[in-house]
N, C-alpha and C positions, 0 to 999 in steps of 0.2 A: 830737663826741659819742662817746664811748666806751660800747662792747658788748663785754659778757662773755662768755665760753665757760667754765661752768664743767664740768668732766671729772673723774670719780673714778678714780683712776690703776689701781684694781683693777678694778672693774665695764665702764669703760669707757662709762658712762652716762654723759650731759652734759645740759648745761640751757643757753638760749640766754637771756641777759637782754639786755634791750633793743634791740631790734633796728632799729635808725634807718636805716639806707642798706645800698647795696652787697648785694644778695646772693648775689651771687658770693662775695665776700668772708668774711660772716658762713657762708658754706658751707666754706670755708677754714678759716674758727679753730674749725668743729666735727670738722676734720678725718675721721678712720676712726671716732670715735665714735658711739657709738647714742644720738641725740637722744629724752629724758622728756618735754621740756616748754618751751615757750616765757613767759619769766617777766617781767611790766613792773614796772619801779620806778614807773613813774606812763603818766601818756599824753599830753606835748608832743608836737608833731608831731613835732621832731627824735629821740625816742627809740623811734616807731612805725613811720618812713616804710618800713620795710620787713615791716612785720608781715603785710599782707597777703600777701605773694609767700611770705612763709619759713611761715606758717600754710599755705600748699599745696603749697611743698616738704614741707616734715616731715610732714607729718600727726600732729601731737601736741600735747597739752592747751596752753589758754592760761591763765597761773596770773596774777591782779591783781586788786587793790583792788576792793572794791565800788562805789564813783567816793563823791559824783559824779567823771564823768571832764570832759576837756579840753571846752570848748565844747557841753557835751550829747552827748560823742561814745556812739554805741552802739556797746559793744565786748561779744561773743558771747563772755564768758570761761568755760574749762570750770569752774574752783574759782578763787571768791574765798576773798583770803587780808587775814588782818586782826591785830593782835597776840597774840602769844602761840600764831600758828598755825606749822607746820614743812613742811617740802617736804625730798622726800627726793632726795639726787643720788648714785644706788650706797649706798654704803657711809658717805658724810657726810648731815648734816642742817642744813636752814639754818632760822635762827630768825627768825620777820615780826616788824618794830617798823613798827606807822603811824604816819609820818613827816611829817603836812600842814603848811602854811603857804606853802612854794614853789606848790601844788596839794592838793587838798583829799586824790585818792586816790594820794599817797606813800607809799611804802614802803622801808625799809632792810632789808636780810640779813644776819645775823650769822651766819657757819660756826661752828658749835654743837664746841667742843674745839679753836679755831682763835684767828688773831687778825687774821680776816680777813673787812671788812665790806661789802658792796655800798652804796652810800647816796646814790645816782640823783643828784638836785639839792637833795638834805637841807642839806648841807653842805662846804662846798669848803677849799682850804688858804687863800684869801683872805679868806670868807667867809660867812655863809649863802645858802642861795637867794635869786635874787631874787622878789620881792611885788609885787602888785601892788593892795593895799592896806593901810591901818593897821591892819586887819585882821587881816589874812592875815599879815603881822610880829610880830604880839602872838602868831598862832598859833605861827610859826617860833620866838619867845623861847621859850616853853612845851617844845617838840617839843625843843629844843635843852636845856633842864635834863630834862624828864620822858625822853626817849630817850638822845641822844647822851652828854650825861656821864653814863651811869651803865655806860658802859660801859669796862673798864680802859685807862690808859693806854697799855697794847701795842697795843692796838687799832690796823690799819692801813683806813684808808680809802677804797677805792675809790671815786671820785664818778663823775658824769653825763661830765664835762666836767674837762681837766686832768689832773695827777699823783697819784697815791698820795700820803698822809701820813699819819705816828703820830698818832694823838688827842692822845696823852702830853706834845708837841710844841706843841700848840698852845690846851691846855687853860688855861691862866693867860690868855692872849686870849683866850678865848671867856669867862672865869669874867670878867671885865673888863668884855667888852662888853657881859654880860647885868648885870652891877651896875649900869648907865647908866642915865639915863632920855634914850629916845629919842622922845619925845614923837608925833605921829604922823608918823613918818616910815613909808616904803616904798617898795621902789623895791630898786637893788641898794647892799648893804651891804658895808662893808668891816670887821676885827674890829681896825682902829684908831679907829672914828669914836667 
């Protein structure tokens, strides 16, 4: 599971996205910074497990989705963030896309003058989130034309899980797999099937 530090190199302000494990660790990649806000792409257990500990280290807002969240979880968020809303880190600003189908309260981050995007378990270099119904897939096909491509091809991706990748890259797959009829399938997808 991968957790972001994001740092404004002038302000010195930082934002902690996802905080899954280790907080020893996630105290590490916030280094000498002055931590704003702790920020969820959604709420799996893998991308929470450490929210409680590091919400009492920092003492500072928690910014996510209005849910519904994971399993009915009640999470005491300071500001929900939903499309079209901004969170500010120093001197940058990152722009909310809601993101559902992996999970209903997904969210993506696009650094607003950047080409640099947060996008939890939206979507991977293999392929979209996994679903766990026909559902929730029909959502993902949706989420993946109305959100992901409409953003440029520089576009670099940071996901949940895995490497970075250019959108640019891998846009012809994804233009492909959404051509398909995937009848009700769900479950984890690949952007050759």
């Amino acid at each position: 599971m991968n957790t972001y530090a994001l740092v404004c190199p002038t302000t010195n302000e930082s934002i902690l996205v996802d905080p899954g494990a280790d907080p020893d660790t996630l105290l590490e990649m916030l280094g000498d910074s002055r931590p704003v806000a702790i920020l969820l792409t959604h709420t799996h257990p893998d991308h929470v497990g450490a929210l409680a500990e590091m919400r009492q280290r920092l003492h500072v807002p928690l910014l996510a989705h209005a849910g519904p969240h994971h399993q009915e979880m009640q999470l005491n968020a300071d500001r929900h963030l939903d499309t079209g809303d901004t969170v500010a880190v120093g001197r940058h600003t990152l722009q909310v896309y809601h993101a559902p189908g992996h999970i209903p309260d997904q969210i993506c981050l696009l650094l607003e003058d950047d080409t640099r995007a947060i996008v939890g378990d939206t979507i991977f270099e293999g392929g979209p989130g996994k679903t766990w119904s026909a559902g929730d897939f029909q959502t993902t096909l949706a989420t993946l034309r109305r959100v992901v491509l409409s953003w440029p091809d520089d576009t670099v991706c940071y996901p949940g899980h895995g490497p970075a990748f250019r959108l640019g890259d891998l846009r012809p797959a994804i233009e492909t797999f959404l051509s398909k009829g995937h009848g009700d399938f769900y479950g984890d997808a690949t952007w050759d099937m």
